[in-house]
C-alpha positions in Angstrom: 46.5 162.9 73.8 47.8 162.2 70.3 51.2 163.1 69.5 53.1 163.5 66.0 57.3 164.3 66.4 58.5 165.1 62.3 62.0 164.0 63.1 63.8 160.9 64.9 67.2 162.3 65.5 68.4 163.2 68.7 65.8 165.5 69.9 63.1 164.1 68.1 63.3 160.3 69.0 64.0 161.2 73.0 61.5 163.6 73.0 58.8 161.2 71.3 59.8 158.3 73.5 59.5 159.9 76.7 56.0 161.6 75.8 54.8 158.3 75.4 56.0 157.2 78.5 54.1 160.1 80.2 51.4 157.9 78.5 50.6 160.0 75.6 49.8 158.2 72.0 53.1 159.0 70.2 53.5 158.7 66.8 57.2 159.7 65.3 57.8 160.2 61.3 61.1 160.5 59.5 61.4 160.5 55.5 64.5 157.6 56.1 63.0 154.6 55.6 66.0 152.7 56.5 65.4 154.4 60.1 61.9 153.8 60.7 62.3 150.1 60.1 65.5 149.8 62.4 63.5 151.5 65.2 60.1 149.9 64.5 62.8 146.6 65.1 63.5 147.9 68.3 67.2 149.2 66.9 67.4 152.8 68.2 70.0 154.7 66.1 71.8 157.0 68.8 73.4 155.9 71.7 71.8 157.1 74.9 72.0 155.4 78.1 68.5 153.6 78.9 67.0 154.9 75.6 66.6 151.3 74.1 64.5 150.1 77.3 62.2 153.1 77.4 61.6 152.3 73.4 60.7 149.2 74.3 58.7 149.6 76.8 56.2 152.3 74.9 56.2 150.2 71.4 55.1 147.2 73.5 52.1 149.1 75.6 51.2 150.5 72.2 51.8 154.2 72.9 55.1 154.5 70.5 54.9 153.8 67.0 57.1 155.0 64.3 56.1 156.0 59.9 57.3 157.2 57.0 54.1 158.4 56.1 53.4 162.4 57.2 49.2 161.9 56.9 49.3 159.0 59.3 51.2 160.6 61.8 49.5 163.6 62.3 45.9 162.0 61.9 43.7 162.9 64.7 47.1 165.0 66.3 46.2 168.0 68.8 50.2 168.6 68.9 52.9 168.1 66.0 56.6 168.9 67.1 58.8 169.7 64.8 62.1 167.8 65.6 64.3 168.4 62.4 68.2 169.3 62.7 69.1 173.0 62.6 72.9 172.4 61.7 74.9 175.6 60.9 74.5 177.3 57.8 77.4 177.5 55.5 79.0 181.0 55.3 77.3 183.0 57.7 77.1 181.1 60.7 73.9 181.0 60.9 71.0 178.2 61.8 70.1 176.6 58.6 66.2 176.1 58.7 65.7 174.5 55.6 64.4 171.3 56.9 62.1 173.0 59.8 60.6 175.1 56.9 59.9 171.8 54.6 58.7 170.2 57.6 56.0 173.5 58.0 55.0 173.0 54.5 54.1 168.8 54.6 52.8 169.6 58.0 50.5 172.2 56.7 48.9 170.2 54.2 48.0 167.2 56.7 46.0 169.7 59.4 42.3 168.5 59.0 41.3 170.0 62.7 42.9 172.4 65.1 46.4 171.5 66.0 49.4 173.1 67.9 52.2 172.6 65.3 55.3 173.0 68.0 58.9 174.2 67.3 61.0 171.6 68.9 64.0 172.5 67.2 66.4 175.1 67.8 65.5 178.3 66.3 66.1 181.8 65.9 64.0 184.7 67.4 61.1 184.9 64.8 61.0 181.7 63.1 57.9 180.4 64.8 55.8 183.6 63.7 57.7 183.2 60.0 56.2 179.4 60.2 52.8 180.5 60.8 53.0 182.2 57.7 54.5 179.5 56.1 51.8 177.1 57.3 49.1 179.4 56.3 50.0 180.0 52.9 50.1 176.5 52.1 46.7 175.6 53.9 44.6 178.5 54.3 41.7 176.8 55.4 44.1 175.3 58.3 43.0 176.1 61.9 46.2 175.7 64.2 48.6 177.3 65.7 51.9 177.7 66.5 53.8 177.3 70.0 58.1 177.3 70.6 59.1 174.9 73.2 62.9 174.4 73.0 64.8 171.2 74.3 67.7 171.5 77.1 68.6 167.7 76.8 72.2 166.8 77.9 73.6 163.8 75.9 74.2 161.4 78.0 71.3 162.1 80.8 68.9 163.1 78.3 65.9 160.7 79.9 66.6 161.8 83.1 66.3 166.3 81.9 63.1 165.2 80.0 61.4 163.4 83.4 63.3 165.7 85.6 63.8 169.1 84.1 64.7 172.2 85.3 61.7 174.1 83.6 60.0 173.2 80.6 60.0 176.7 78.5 57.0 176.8 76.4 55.8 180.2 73.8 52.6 180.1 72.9 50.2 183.1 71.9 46.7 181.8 72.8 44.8 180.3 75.6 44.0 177.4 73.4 47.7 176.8 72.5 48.4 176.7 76.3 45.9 174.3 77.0 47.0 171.9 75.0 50.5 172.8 76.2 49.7 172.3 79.7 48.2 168.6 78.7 51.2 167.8 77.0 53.8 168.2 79.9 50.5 168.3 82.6 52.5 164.6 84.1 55.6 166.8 85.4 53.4 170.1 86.4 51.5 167.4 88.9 55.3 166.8 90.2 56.1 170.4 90.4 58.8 170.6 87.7 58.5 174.2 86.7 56.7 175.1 83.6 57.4 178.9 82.2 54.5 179.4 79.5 55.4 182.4 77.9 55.6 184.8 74.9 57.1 183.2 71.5 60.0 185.4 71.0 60.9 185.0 74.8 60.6 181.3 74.4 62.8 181.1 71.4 65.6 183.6 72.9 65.6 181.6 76.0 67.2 178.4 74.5 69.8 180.5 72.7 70.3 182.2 76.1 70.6 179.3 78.2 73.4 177.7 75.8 75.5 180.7 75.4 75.7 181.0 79.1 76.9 177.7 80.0 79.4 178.2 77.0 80.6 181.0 78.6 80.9 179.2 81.9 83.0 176.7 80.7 85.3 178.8 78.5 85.6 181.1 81.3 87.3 178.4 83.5 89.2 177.0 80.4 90.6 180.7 80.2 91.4 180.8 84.1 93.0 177.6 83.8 95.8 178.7 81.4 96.4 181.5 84.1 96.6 179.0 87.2 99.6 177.4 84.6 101.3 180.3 84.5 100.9 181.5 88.4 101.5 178.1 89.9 97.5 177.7 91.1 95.1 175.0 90.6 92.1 175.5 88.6 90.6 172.4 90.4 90.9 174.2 93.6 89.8 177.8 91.8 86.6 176.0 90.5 85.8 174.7 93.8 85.9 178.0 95.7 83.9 179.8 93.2 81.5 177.2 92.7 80.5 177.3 96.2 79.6 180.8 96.0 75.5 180.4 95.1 75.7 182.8 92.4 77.9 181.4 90.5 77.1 177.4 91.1 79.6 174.6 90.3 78.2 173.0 87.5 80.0 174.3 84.4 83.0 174.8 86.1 85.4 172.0 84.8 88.7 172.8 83.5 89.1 170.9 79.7 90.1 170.7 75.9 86.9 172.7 74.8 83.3 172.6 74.4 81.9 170.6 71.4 78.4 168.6 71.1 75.3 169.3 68.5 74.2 172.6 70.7 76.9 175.0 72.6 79.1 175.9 68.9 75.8 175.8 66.5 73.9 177.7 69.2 76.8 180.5 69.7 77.4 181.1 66.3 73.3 181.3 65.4 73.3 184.0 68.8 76.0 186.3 67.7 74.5 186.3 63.9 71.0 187.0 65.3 72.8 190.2 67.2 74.5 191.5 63.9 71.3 191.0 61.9 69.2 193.4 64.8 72.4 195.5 65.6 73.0 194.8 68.5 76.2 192.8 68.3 76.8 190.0 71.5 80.3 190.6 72.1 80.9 188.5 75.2 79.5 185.5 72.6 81.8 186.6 70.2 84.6 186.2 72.7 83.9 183.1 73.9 83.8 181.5 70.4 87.2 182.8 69.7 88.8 181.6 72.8 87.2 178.2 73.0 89.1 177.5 69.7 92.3 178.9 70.8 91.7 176.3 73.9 91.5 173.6 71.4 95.0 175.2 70.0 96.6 175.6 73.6 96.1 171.5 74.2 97.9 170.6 70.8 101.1 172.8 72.2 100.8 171.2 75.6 100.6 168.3 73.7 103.6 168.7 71.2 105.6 169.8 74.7 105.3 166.4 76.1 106.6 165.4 72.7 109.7 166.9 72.8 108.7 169.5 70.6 107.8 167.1 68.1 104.7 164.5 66.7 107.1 163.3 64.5 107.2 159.5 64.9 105.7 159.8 67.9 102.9 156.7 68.7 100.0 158.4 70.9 97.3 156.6 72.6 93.8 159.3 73.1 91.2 157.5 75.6 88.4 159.1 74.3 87.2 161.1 71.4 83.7 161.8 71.7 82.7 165.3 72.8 81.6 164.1 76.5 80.9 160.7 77.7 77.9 158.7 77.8 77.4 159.7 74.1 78.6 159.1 70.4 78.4 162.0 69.5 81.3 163.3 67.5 80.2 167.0 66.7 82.6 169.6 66.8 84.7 167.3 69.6 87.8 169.0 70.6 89.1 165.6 69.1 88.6 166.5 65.5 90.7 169.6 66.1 93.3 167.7 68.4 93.7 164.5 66.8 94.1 165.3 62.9 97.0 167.9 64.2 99.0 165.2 65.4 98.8 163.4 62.4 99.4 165.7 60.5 102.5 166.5 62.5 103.6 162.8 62.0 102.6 161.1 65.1 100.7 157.6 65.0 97.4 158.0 66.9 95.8 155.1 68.8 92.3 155.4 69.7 90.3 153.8 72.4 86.3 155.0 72.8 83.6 152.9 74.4 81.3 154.3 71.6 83.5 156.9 69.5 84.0 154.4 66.3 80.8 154.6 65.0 80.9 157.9 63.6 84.7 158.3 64.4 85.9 156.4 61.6 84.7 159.0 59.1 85.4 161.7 60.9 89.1 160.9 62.3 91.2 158.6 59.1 94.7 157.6 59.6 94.2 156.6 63.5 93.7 153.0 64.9 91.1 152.2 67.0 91.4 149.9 70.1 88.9 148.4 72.3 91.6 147.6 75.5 93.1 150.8 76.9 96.3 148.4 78.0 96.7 147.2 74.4 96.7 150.6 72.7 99.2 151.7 75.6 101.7 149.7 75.2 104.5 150.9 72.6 103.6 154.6 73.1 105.3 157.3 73.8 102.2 159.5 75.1 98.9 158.9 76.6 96.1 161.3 76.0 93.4 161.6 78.6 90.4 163.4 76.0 86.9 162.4 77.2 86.1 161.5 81.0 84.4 158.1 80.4 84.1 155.9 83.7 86.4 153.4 81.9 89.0 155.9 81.9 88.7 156.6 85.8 90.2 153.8 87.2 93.1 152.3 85.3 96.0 150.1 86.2 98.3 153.2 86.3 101.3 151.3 87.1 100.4 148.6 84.0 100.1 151.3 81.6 102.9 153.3 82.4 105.1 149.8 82.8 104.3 148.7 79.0 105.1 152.6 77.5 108.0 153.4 75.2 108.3 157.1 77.3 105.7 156.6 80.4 103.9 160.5 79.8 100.4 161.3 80.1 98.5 164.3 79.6 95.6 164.2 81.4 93.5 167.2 79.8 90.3 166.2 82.0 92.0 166.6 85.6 90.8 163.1 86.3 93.7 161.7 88.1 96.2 163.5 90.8 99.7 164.3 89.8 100.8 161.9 92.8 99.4 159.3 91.8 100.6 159.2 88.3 104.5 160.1 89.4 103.7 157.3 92.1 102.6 155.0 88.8 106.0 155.4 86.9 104.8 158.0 84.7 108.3 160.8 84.6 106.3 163.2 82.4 102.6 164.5 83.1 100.7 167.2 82.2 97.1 169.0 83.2 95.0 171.8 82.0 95.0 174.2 84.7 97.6 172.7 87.0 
């Protein structure tokens, strides 16, 4: 089958690459030409673990190719995916659609035969049925139509979710749509990976649904954590019961500074508009948003504790700024709240992030960034545990608190037990939850 993904960003490019590994003829567009030739040089543009190899791999059997030019990519295409960022729109919260509706309209004027033109991005509840009209305005002669099929990629395993989902959601409202559907993902329904074909609306609530649950999951143990501070429990311990319980799961259920990423705040805020447009407002949503920031405010005080009250000439070392590991992804981190408060308060921040510089130079000015964890250590009088990356899991305890100015850690990922850190030299320590 012939492929065309408009869009190589996160979605777009992982999606396209592993299509073509299902061996499917993949053809991905973007309008950055600076892009296209980087990645038709084999130099993917995100960091994903194993993304590079699978690239290679497809461009070299001829089933990956990547244009500029619209016409050529959707040339002879049964399906077109729409891949295009749906960032949030400034002022209401909303999902800002602008570049999935100019992405309708080129795509509309390239459709020569019957194609499946699929929402891959992130959309609210009627966009799909607002881009048919779209499409058929600008092409009335067009024969297509139009299917949702929203992404639930987690950075950092996002190979492994597209080869091994969970489900594969797709909306469609014809038999022919779902045909063509069912050819698309027809590798993983031979393995048995669910595939929920179902109405368009149902489709497109479903991703928003998804999201705002597992938002809710973590804040709800970042919440409970603040408690177990106060009563003397220990949230690790607290997750672990309840996650054993097979309603609720344990996945979800880690105690930290925050949710961030490209989906969970984007993907809240677009849920609780959508219910004040219809009415029916989604309070619990509402909540949750409001308390994951005050998270993000509850770790600066825990923070400015360790400091005696004070950032004020302070030198603090964060391992870790990135939203979660195994990415470099720097949207909405709980580092961008975190980092510039200490700065601002006066402390010197020292940074250390396997792949956090990239985009973390823009985003976080006035810090120094350090490749060797040791090296930024020593001198400090705090060290901030932000984002769980393996490097992070295993240090020289003993080293780092040995070459400190005030051996104190804060430890806002649980990673290491309170033991072993007095044990290490350090006199000060701190947790989330216990």
């Amino acid at each position: 089958m012939r492929i065309a993904i408009v869009g190589t960003g996160y979605v777009g490019l992982v999606s396209g690459v592993c299509m073509s590994d299902f061996g499917h003829d993949v053809v991905c567009v973007d309008s950055d030409a600076a892009k296209i030739d980087r990645l038709r040089a084999g130099q993917v543009s995100i960091y994903e673990p194993g993304l590079d190899d699978v690239v290679a791999r497809n461009v070299r059997a001829g089933r990956l190719s990547f244009t500029t030019d619209l016409a050529e990519a959707t040339e002879d295409a049964q399906a077109v995916f729409i891949a295009v960022g749906t960032p949030t729109r400034r002022g209401d919260g909303h999902a800002d659609l602008s570049y999935v509706d100019a992405a309708a309209k080129a795509i509309a004027k390239t459709i020569t035969s019957y194609t499946v033109v699929v929402t891959k991005s992130t959309v609210p509840v009627g966009t799909n049925r607002r881009l048919r009209e779209i499409i058929a305005t600008e092409n009335p002669e067009a024969d297509f139509d139009v299917a949702s099929n929203p992404e639930f990629l987690r950075e950092g395993a996002a190979i492994e979710d597209f080869m091994k989902p969970d489900r594969v959601v797709i909306g469609v409202e014809s038999e022919r749509a779902a045909e063509i559907m069912s050819e698309v993902y027809r590798p993983l329904y031979l393995r048995d990976f669910p595939i929920v074909i179902t109405d368009i609306e149902s489709a497109e609530m479903i991703k928003y649904a998804a999201n705002a649950f597992l938002a809710t999951k973590i804040t709800f143990i970042n919440e409970v954590a603040a408690l177990c501070e106060r009563v003397g429990a220990d949230v690790k311990e607290v997750a672990k019961g309840i996650g054993l319980d097979g309603r609720i799961g344990n996945k979800f259920l880690h105690a930290g500074p925050g949710y961030g990423g490209s989906c969970f705040p984007k993907d809240t805020k677009a849920l609780a508009r959508i219910g004040q447009e219809h009415a029916s407002p989604m309070q619990i949503v509402e909540t949750v948003m409001k308390v994951n920031d005050e998270v993000k405010r509850r770790m600066v005080e825990k923070l400015r504790d360790l400091c005696d009250d004070s950032f004020r000439g302070k030198t603090v070392t964060v391992l870790g700024v990135t939203f979660k590991p195994n990415t470099d992804d720097m949207r909405d981190a709980p580092s961008l709240t975190i980092v510039p408060t200490m700065i601002g308060g006066g402390a010197q921040v020292r940074v250390v992030d396997p792949q956090g510089r990239r985009e973390g130079e823009a985003l976080l000015p006035g810090v120094t960034w350090h490749d060797d964890p040791y090296e930024a250590a020593e001198g400090a009088d705090l060290i901030v545990l932000l984002t769980e990356w393996n490097e992070f899991r295993a240090l020289d305890l003993p080293r780092i608190a040995a070459s400190m100015a005030k051996p104190r850690i804060a430890d806002l990922r649980n990673v290491y037990h309170r033991q072993a850190l007095w044990d290490a030299g350090f006199t000060n320590c701190a947790f989330n939850g216990r």
